[in-house]
C-alpha positions in Angstrom: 13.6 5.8 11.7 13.5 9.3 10.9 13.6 11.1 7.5 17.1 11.7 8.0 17.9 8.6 8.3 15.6 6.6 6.2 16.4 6.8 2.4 13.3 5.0 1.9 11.4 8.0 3.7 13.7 11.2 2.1 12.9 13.6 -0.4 16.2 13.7 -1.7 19.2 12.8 -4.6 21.9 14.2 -6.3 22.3 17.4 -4.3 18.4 18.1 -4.2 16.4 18.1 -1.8 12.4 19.1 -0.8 12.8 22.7 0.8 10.6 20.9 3.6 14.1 19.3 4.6 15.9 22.5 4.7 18.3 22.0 8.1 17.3 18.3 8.7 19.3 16.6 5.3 21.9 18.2 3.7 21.9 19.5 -0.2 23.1 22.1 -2.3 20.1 23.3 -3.4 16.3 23.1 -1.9 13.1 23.0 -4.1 9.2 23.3 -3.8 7.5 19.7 -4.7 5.0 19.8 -7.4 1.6 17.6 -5.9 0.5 15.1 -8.9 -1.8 12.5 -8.5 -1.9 9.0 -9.8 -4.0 8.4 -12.9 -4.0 4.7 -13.3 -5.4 1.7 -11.0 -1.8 1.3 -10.2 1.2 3.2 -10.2 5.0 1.3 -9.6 7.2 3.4 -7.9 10.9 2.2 -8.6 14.7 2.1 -7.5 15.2 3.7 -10.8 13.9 5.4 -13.7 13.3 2.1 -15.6 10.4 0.2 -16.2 12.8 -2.9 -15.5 13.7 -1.7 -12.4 12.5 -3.4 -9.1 9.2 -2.6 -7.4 9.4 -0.7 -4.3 6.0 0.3 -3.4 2.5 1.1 -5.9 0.1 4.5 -6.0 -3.3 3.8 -6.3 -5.1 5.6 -8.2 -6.4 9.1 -7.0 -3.3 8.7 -4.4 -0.9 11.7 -3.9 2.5 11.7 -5.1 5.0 14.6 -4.6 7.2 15.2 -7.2 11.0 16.6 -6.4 12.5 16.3 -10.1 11.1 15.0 -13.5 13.4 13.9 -16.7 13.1 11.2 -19.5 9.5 10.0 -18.5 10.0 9.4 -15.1 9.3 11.7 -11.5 11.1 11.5 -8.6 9.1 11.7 -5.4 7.5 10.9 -2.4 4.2 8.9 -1.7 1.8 11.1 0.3 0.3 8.6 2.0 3.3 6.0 3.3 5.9 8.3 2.5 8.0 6.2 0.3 10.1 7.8 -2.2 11.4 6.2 -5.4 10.3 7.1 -9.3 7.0 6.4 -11.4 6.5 6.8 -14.9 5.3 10.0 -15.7 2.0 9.2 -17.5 1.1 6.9 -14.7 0.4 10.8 -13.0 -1.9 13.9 -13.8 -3.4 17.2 -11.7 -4.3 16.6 -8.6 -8.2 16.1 -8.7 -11.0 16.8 -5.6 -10.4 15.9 -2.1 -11.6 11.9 -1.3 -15.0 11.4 -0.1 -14.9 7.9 -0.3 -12.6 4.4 -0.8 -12.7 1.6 -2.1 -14.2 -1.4 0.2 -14.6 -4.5 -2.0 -11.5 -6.4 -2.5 -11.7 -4.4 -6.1 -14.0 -2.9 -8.3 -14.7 -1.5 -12.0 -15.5 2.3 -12.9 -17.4 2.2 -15.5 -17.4 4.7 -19.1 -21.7 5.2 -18.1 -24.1 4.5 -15.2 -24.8 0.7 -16.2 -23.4 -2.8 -15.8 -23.2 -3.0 -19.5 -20.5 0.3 -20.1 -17.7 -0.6 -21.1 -15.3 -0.5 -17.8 -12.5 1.7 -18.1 -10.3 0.7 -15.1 -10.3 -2.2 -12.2 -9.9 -0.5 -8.5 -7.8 -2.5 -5.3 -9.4 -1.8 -2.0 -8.6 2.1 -0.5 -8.9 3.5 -3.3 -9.5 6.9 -3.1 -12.4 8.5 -5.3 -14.6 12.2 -4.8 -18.3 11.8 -6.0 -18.8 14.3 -8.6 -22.8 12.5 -9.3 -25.2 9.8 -8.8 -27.7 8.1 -11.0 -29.3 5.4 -9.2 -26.9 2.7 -7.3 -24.0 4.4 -9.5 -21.6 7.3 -8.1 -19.3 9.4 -10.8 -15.8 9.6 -10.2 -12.7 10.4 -11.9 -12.1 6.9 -12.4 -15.7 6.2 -14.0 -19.2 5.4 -12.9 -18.8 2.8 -9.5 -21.3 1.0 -7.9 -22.3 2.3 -4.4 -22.2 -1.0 -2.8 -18.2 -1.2 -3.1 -17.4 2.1 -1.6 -17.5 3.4 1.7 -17.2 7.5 2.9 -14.0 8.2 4.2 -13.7 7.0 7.8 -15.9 4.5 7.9 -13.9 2.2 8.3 -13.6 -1.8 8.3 -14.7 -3.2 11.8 -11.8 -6.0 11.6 -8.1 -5.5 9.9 -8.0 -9.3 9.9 -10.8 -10.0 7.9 -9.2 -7.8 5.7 -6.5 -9.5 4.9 -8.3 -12.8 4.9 -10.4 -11.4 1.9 -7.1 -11.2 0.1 -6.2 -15.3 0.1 -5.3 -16.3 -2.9 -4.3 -12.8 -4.2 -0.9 -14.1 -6.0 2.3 -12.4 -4.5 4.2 -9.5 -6.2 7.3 -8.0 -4.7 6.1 -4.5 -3.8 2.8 -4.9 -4.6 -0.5 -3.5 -2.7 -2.9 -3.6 -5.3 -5.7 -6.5 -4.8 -4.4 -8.2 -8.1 -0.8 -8.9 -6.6 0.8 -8.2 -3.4 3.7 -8.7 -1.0 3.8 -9.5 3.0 4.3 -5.9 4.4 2.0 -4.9 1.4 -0.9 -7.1 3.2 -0.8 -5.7 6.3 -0.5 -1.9 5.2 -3.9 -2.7 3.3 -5.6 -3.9 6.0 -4.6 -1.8 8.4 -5.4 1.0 6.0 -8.9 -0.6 5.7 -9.2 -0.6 9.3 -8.5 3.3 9.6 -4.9 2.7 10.8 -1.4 4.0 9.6 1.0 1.9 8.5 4.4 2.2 7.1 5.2 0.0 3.6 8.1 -2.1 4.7 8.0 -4.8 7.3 11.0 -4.1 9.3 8.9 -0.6 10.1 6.2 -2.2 10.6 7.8 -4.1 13.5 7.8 -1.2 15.0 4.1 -0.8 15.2 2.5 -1.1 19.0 3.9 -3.2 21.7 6.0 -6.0 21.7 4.6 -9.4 23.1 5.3 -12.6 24.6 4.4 -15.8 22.0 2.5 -17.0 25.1 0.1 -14.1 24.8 -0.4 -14.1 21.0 -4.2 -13.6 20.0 -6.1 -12.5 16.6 -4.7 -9.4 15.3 -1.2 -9.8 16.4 1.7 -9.0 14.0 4.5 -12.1 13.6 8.0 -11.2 12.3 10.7 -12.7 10.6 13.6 -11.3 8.8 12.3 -9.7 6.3 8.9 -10.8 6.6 5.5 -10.5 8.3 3.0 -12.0 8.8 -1.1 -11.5 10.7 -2.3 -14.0 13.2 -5.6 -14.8 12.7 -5.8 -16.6 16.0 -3.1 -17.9 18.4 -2.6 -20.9 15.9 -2.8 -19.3 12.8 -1.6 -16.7 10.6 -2.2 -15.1 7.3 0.7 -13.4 5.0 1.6 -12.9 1.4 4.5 -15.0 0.6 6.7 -16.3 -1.9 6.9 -19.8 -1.0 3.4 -20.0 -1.8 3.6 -17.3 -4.3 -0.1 -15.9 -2.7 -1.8 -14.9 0.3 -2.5 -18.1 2.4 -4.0 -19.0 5.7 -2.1 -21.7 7.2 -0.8 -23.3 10.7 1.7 -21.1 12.7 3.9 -23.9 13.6 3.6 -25.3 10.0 5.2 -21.4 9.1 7.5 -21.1 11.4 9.2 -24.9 10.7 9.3 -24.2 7.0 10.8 -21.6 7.4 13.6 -22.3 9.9 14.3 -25.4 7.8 14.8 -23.1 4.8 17.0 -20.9 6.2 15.1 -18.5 7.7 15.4 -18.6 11.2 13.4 -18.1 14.0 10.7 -15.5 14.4 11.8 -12.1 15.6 9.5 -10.3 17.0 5.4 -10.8 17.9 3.4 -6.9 18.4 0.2 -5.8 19.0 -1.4 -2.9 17.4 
């Protein structure tokens, strides 16, 4: 889907617009974004401006968010990095800060107030991450999120060898509806992790994400394969097996593909749609 086609994916409500959509989406009136960045391990971006309202998508902290509008505590924008657009609380957001030179690679990881295991920590990081190293003392790199151990970061671009791995690093993460932080997290929120891990792009939702690569044939189906059902997806971590986030087992689980895929027909959810490899 394009912008213009994709609420999830456009900049605009209400008559506003970004000016970057100036002849693609119609509005009365056009306007710069402001960048902001996320300030907190874990930012939810929102339908609304509510903290009751559902969960589309998170910010990690350090990620970019551009902001069209602000009022009552909340900004309406546009996630740099998946382009998703919804609202996040305001103080969840500050200046944006130095460019990356590193992520996250352990499943997740403390900054600490001081160069030492005994500081106090002052935040808990999910995997990609994204932190600039403003210092070193010893095994311990400064950041805007605190004082992190060398060992659970990598430089930007290297990347993970294997995307599946990944995601089975996650099992028995619980599952949170629009969730992608390493404490809680939802099927298509999975597999944009570990693909993000791996070095690839990935949209947030699982119906664009089944439009990733190249279909295949179930015949064909090897490690690394996306599975699809309505609304859901799922990694194959061999032709028999799969991992996902899902809220039958409320968690990330490894289990049989054919166990999957009987459940779920016998609970109303119907065949599997579509098989692709990235």
């Amino acid at each position: 889907m394009t912008p213009s086609s994709d609420p999830r994916l456009t900049l605009a409500r209400d008559g506003i617009a970004a000016r970057s959509l100036e002849g693609i989406v119609a509005a009365a009136r056009y306007v710069d974004t402001v960048t902001r960045q996320a300030r907190v391990p874990a930012a939810a971006l929102r339908r609304a401006p509510s903290p009751e309202a559902e969960q589309l998508d998170q910010l990690l902290f350090g990620e970019v968010f551009e902001v069209l509008d602000e009022a009552d505590g909340w900004a309406f924008g546009q996630a740099q990095r998946d382009g998703y657009v919804g609202y996040v609380a305001s103080g969840a957001l500050g200046a944006p800060g130095a460019a990356p030179t590193h992520t996250v690679r352990a499943l997740r990881s403390y900054g600490f107030s001081a160069p030492s295991i005994k500081a106090a920590p002052i935040g808990l990081y999910s995997m990609n991450t994204p932190v600039a190293e403003e210092g070193r003392e010893g095994r311990f790199v400064k950041t805007a999120g605190g004082w992190m151990v060398e060992e659970h970061l990598a430089p930007i671009g290297d990347d993970a060898p294997d995307y599946v791995a990944v995601a089975e690093s996650f099992v028995g993460t619980p599952y949170q509806w629009g969730g992608r932080e390493s404490l809680g997290l939802d099927c298509s929120g999975l597999v944009q992790q570990a693909l993000y891990a791996g070095g690839l792009a990935c949209p947030r939702d699982s119906d664009q994400q089944a439009g990733l690569g190249q279909p295949i044939a179930v015949e064909a189906l090897q490690r690394g394969d996306l599975m699809f059902w309505r609304g859901h997806v799922a990694l194959l971590t061999s032709p028999t097996d799969i991992v996902h986030a899902n809220a039958y087992h409320m968690a990330v689980v490894i289990e049989p593909l054919a166990e999957a895929v009987a459940r779920t027909i016998s609970r109303g959810g119907g065949e599997p749609t579509g098989y692709r490899r990235i």
